[in-house]
VOGU-3710 file (C-alpha; in Angstrom, 3 decimals, decimal comma):
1> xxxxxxxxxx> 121,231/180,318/116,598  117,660/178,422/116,962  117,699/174,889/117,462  116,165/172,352/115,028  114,788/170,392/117,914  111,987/173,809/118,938  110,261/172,750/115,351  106,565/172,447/115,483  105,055/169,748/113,971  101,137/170,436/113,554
11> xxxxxxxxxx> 97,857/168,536/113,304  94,101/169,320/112,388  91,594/170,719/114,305  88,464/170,263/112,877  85,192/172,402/113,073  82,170/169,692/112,956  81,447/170,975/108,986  83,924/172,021/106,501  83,082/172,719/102,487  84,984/170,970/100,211
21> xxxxxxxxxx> 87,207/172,948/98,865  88,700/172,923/95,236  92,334/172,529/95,970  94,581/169,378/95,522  95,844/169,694/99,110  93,223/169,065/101,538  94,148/171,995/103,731  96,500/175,062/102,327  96,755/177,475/105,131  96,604/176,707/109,271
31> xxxxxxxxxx> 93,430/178,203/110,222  92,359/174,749/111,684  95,113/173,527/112,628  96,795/173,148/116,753  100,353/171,863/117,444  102,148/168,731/118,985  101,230/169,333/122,526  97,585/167,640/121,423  97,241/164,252/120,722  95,250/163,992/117,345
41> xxxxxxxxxx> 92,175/161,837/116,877  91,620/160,139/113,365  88,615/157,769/112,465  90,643/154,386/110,446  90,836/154,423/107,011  90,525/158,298/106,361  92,813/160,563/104,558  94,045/163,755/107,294  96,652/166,324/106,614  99,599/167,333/108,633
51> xxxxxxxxxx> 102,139/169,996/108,127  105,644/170,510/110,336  107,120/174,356/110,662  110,549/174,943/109,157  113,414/176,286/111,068  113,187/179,812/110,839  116,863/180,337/110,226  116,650/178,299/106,789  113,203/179,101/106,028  112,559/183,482/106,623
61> xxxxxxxxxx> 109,471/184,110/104,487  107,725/180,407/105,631  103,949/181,999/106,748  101,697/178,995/107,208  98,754/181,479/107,261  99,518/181,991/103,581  101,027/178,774/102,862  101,185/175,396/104,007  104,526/174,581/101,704  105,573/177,770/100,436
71> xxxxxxxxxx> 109,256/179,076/101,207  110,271/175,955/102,836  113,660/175,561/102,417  114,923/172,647/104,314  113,880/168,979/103,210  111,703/166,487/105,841  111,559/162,381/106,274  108,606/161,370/107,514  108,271/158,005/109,332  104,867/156,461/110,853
81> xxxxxxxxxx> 104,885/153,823/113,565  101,499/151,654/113,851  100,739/150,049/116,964  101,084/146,796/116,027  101,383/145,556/111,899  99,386/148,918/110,204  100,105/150,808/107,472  100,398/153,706/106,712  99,704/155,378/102,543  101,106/158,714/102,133
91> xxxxxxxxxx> 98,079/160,211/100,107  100,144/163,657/99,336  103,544/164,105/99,858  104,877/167,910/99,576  108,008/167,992/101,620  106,714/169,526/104,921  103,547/168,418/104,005  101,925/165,173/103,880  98,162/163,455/103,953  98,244/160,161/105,111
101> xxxxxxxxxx> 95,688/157,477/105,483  96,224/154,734/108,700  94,191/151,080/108,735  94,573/150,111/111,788  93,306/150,986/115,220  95,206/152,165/118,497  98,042/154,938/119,046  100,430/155,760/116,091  103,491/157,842/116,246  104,896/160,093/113,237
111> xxxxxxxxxx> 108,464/161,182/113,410  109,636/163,841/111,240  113,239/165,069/110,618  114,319/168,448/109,221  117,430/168,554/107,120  119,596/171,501/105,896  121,868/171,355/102,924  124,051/168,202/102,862  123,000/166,142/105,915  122,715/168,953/108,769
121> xxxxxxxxxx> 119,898/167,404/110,421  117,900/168,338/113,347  116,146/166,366/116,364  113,291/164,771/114,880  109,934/165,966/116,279  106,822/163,878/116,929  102,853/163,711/116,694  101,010/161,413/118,315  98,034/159,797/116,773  94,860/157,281/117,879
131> xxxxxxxxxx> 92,766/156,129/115,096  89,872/155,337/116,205  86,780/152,567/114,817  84,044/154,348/112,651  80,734/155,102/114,715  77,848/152,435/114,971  74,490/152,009/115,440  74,475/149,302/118,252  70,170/149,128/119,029  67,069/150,546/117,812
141> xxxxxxxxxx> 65,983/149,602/121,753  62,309/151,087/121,392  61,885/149,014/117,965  63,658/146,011/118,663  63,453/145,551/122,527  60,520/147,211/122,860  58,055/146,667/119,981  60,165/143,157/119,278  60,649/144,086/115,483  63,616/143,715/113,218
151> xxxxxxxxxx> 64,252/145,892/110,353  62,834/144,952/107,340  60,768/142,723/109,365  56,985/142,471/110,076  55,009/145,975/111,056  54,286/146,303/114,777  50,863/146,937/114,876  48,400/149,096/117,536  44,623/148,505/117,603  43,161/152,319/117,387
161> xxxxxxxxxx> 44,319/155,720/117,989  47,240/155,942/121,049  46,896/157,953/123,853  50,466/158,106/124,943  53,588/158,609/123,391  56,301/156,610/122,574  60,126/157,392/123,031  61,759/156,422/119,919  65,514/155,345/121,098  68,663/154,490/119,529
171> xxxxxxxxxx> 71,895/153,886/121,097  75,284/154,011/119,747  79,246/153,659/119,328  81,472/156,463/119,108  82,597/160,116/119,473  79,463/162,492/121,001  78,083/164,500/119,637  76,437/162,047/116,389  74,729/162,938/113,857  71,850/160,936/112,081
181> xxxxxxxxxx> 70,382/160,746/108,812  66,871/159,317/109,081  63,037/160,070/108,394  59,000/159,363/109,321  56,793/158,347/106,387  52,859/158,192/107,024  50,734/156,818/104,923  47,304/155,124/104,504  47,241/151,336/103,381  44,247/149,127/102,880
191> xxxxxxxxxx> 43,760/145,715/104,187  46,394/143,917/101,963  49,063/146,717/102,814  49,055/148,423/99,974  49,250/152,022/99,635  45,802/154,222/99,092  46,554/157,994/97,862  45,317/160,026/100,618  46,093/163,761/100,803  47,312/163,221/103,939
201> xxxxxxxxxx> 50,279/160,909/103,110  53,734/162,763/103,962  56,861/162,919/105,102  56,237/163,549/108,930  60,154/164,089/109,842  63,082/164,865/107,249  66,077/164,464/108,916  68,177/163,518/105,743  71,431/164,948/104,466  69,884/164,573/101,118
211> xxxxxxxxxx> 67,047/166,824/101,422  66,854/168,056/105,090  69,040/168,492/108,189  70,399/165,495/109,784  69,246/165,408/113,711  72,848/166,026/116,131  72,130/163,780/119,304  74,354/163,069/122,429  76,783/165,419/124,526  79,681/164,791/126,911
221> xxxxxxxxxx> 83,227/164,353/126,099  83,804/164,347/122,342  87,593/162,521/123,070  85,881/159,613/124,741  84,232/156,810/122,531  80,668/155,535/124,204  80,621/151,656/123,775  78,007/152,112/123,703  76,004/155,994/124,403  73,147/154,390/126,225
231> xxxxxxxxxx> 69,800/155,191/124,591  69,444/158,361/123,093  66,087/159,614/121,811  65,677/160,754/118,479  61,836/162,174/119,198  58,648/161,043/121,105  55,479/160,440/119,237  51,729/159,231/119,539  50,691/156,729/117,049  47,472/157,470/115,497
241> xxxxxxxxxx> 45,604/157,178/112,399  45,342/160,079/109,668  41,917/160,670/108,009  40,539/160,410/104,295  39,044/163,116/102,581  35,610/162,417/104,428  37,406/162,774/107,989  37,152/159,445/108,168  40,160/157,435/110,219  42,241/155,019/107,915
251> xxxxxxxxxx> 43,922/152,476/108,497  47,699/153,903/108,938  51,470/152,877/108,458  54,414/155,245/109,632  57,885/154,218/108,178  60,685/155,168/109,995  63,862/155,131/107,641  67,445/155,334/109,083  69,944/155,950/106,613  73,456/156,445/108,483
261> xxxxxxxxxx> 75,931/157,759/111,054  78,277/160,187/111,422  80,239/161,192/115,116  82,504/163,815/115,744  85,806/162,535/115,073  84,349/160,895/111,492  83,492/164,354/110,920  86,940/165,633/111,308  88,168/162,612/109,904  86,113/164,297/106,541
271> xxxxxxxxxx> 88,353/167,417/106,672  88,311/168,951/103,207  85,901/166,354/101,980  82,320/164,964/101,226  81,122/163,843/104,442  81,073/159,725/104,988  78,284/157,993/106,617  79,175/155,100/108,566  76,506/152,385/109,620  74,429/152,636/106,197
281> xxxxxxxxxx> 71,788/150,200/106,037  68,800/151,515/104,974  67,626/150,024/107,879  63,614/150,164/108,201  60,990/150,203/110,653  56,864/149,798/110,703  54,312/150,636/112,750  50,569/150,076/111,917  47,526/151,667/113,501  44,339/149,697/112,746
291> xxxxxxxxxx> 40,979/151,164/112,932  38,647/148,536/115,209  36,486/146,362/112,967  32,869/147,862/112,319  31,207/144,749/111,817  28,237/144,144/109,833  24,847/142,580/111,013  24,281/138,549/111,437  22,451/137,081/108,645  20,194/134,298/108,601
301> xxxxxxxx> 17,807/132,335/106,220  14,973/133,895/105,115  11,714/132,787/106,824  9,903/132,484/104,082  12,401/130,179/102,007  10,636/126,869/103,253  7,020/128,528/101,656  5,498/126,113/99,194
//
């Protein structure tokens, strides 16, 4: 007869995107889902599913490519270990199938026991868990160490069109590969700083969830955290002024906008949900290019002014 103890419990693989879907469950079938043998990877404070495999014996018709929780006829206790005082909430709870939320981070350990009838129970099977800290933005270095600006702070500002470019950098904390939700603004100002409509005002770089495609930065091993990556470079640019209508060079702000943070274990994390950005500050950057002073002539007193 099979043994209890051979019973799979399973846990989520995640692509990097997933549409939400319109189900209750977050996940009804196990296309992306791997076994035990892998040590799952959850960012803290998000909902993940997890499904165990029935004995066989008790449970024929069980097919977890058609159903998660279908034909399961055998009951399950679930039990979650934190590493130190966490908790853990039990989101959904469907027998051999539960979603559960953990708040705090380091390794967990879920436990689940198969019983038959009255009290034939098997050897409990386990899953191993780390919940991991939400990813970061730790430096705008080009910005901040650089140009010596905070965000929300005073412009930076150039004197005249640049000749070089400019590595725009950002390092961060968390799972490679990231993902982040920013843009460029360029616009003309006048001397006060205020905005002059100029033809030539646009969005240089739309790399927003909301209307464009966030920019994916960062490689190497996506089960390591980076504390943090080192800099990464989100695009190089020359600072120079656009033109008015008469060709004329204006005086020129660009407005970079970051909006948020995603890595790839908050993106798994997301399974079966609208995707969370971490790090959301609205943070904002300026850089001004100045056209050189054309200065007007000296003026002096008439000669004539002393004439009788």
């Amino acid at each position: 007869m099979k043994k209890t103890n051979i019973f799979k419990i399973v846990m989520t693989l995640v692509m990097a995107f997933i549409v939400t879907g319109a189900f209750a469950q977050l996940a009804t079938d196990n296309t992306d889902f791997v076994d035990n043998t892998t040590t799952d990877y959850v960012t803290i404070n998000k909902s993940m599913p997890y499904y165990v495999e029935p004995d066989g014996l008790y449970s024929p018709s069980f097919d977890a490519s058609l159903s998660l929780t279908g034909d399961v006829n055998t009951t399950f206790s679930w039990t979650y270990t934190p590493p130190v005082s966490g908790s853990a909430t039990v989101d959904t709870d469907n027998n051999n199938y539960q979603e559960v939320t953990f708040d705090e981070i380091g390794t967990w350990t879920i436990e689940v026991e198969e019983t038959y009838n009255a009290g034939c129970a098997g050897t409990a099977v386990t899953q191993t868990v780390e919940v991991v800290a939400v990813p970061e933005i730790t430096v705008f270095d080009f910005f901040e160490t650089t140009l010596g600006i905070t965000s929300g702070g005073a412009a930076y500002e150039y004197c005249g069109n640049q000749t070089t470019s400019d590595d725009i950098n950002i390092a961060f904390n968390g799972f490679p590969n990231f993902q982040l939700d920013w843009q460029l603004d360029v616009e003309e100002i006048d001397g006060t700083g205020a905005t002059v409509v100029n033809a030539n005002n646009a969005t240089l770089v739309d790399n927003t969830a909301a209307t464009g495609t966030p920019q994916v930065l960062g490689g190497g091993n996506a089960l390591v955290r980076a504390e943090p990556t080192g800099n990464l470079t989100i695009e190089s640019r020359t600072f120079t002024m656009i033109q008015d209508a008469s060709t004329n060079d204006v005086r020129t702000k660009y407005t970079y906008t970051f909006n948020g943070v995603t890595d790839n274990i908050s993106r798994k994390s997301d399974y079966g949900k609208t995707a969370t950005w971490y790090d959301i500050g609205g943070y904002t950057f300026e850089i001004i290019v100045n056209p050189a002073p054309e200065t007007g002539p000296i003026y002096h007193i008439k000669n004539d002014w002393g004439n009788l």
